[in-house]
N, C-alpha and C positions, 0 to 999 in steps of 0.2 A: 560492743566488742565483737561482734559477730557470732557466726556456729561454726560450733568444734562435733566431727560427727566421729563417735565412738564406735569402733567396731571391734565386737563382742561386748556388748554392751550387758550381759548377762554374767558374764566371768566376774568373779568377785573382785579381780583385780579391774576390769573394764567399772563395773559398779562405784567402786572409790573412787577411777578418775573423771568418770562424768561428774559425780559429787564434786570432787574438788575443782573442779572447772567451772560449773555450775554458780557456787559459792564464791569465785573470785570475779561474778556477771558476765560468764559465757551465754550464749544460750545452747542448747545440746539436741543433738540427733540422734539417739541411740539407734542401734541396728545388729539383731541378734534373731535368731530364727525362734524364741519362744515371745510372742506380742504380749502375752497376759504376765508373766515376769516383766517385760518393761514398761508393761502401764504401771504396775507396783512403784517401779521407782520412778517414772514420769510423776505420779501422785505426789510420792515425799518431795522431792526436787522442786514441784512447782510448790507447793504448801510453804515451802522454807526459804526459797530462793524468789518466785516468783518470775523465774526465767521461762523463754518459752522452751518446752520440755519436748519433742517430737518422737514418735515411734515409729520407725520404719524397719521391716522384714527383710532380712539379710541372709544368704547363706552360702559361708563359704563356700563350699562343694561346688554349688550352683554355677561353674564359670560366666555360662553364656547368658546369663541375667545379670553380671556383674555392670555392665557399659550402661542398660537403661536403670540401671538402681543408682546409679551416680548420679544421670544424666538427672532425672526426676528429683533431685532435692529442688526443695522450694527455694530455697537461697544459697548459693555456692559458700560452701565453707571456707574459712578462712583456716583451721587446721585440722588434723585426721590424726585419730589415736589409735593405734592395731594392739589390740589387747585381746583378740582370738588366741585362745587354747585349748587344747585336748590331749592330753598326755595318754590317754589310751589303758589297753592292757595289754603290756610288754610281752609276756605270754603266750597271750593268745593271738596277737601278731607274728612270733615266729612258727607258729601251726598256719595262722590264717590271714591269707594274703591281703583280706582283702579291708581287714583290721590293719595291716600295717599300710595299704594303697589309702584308708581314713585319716589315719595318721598321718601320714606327710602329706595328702591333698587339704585336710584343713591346715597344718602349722606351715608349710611352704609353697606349693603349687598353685591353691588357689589365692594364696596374699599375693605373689609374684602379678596375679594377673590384675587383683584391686589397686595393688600398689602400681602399677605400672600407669592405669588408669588415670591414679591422685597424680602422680608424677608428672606426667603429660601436661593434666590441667594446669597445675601450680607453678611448672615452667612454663608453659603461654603467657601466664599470667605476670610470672616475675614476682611473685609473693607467696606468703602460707609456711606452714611446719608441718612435718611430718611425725609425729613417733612411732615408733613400732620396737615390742617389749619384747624380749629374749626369750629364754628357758627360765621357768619359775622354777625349778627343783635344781636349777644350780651345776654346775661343771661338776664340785664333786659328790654329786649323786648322779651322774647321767649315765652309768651303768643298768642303772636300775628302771631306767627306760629309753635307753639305747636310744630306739628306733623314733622317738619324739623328738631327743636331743639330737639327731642327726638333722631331723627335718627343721628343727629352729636354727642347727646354724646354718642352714644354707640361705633361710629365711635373713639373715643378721646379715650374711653375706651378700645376697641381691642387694639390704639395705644399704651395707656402705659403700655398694657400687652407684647406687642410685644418689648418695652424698655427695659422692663426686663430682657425680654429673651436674649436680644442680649447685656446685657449688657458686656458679657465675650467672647462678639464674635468681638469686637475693632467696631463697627456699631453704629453712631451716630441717636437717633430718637429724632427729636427735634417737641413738639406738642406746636405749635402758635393758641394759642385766641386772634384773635386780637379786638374781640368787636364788637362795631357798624361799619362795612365799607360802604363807599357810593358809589355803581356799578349802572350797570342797574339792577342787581338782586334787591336790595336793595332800590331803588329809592321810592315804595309807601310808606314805613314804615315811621313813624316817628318818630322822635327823637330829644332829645335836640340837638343844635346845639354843644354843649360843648365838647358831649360824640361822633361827629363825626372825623370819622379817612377817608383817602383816600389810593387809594391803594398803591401810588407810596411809600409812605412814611413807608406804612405796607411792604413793600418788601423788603426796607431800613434794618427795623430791626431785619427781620426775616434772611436778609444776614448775620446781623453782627452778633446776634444770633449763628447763625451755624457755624459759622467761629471761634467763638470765642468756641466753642463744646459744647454749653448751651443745655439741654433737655426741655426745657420750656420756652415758648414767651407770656408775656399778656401783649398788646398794647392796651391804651386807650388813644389817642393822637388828641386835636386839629389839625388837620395840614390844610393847603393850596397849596398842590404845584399840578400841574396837572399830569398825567397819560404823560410815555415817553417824560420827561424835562429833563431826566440829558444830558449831554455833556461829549464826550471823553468818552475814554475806554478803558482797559488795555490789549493789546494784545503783 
């Protein structure tokens, strides 16, 4: 089935959808700037799936190392998941500049420049899917960190610019809101109980989403189930 390469591959929501891609016989390239977090789950993933599991060092920030970090997979992927987050502290972004320059350089600036990257390839090519996941704390909490939810939508925004474009290029870009999610990012906020979603189940949909060639995911879902609970796996 090819490799689907995961970026944020650390973010508990990036975590579920490598799993759930994994488990339906992807094989995965995770890439997120801490390597010893994703051997962890390179470990579980090959253990249970038997896919080939890869680690590669990512960081958003990083622009100018964006082109040869592409360039260097071993095997051109056949889809890209953008599951980069950092909501920050609201706070201390409007004292310190340079907290909210972090802020929208990881949720916008530098995806604009990866994404632009994937885009490029996947148009040459004439094939591939893109996702790339909204604000996890949701339109109505984005008060309560402003300056994040400013920078994801412009992020969603480049996305469905980039939809456009490729729409005559056979390139799937499917843009997932999934609302309130509960990670460790997300853990101070609060929220109704109602309006909380977890990741596993955001991954759930966001697979079947894509699979089914949807360009738009809005998940607002009670769910319960924990983080890496499924069983079995399609290889």
């Amino acid at each position: 089935m090819g490799y689907v390469l995961i970026l944020g591959a650390n973010s508990d929501l990036g975590k579920a959808l490598a799993e759930k891609y994994a488990f339906e016989g992807y094989n995965i390239y995770l890439a997120d700037t801490d390597t010893d977090e994703m051997e962890e789950t390179k470990e579980y993933l090959t253990d249970m799936c038997g896919a080939d599991i890869q680690v590669h060092k990512f960081n958003v920030l990083e622009f100018y190392t964006h082109r040869n970090f592409y360039k260097n997979l071993e095997h051109p992927p056949v889809g890209v998941v953008i599951a980069v987050n950092y909501t920050g502290e609201q706070k201390r972004s409007q004292k310190d500049f340079l907290e909210a320059k972090k802020i929208i350089d990881t949720n916008y600036t530098g995806l604009v420049s990866i994404l632009n990257i994937i885009a490029n390839d996947f148009e040459g090519k004439k094939e591939g899917f893109i996702i790339g996941t909204g604000s996890i704390i949701g339109e109505e909490n984005a008060q309560q960190c402003y300056t994040y939810t400013s920078a994801k939508r412009g992020f969603t925004s480049q996305l469905e610019g980039i939809k456009a474009r490729l729409t005559t290029s056979n390139v799937q870009v499917l843009t997932a809101n999934p609302g309130y999610v509960h990670t460790k990012e997300t853990k101070d906020i609060e929220v109704p109980k109602k309006s909380v979603s977890i990741p596993g189940d955001v991954a759930e949909l966001v697979f079947k989403a894509q699979q089914q060639g949807k360009d738009s995911l809005e998940t607002k879902k009670n769910v319960g189930r924990k983080l890496f609970s499924l069983i079995g796996c399609k290889r």
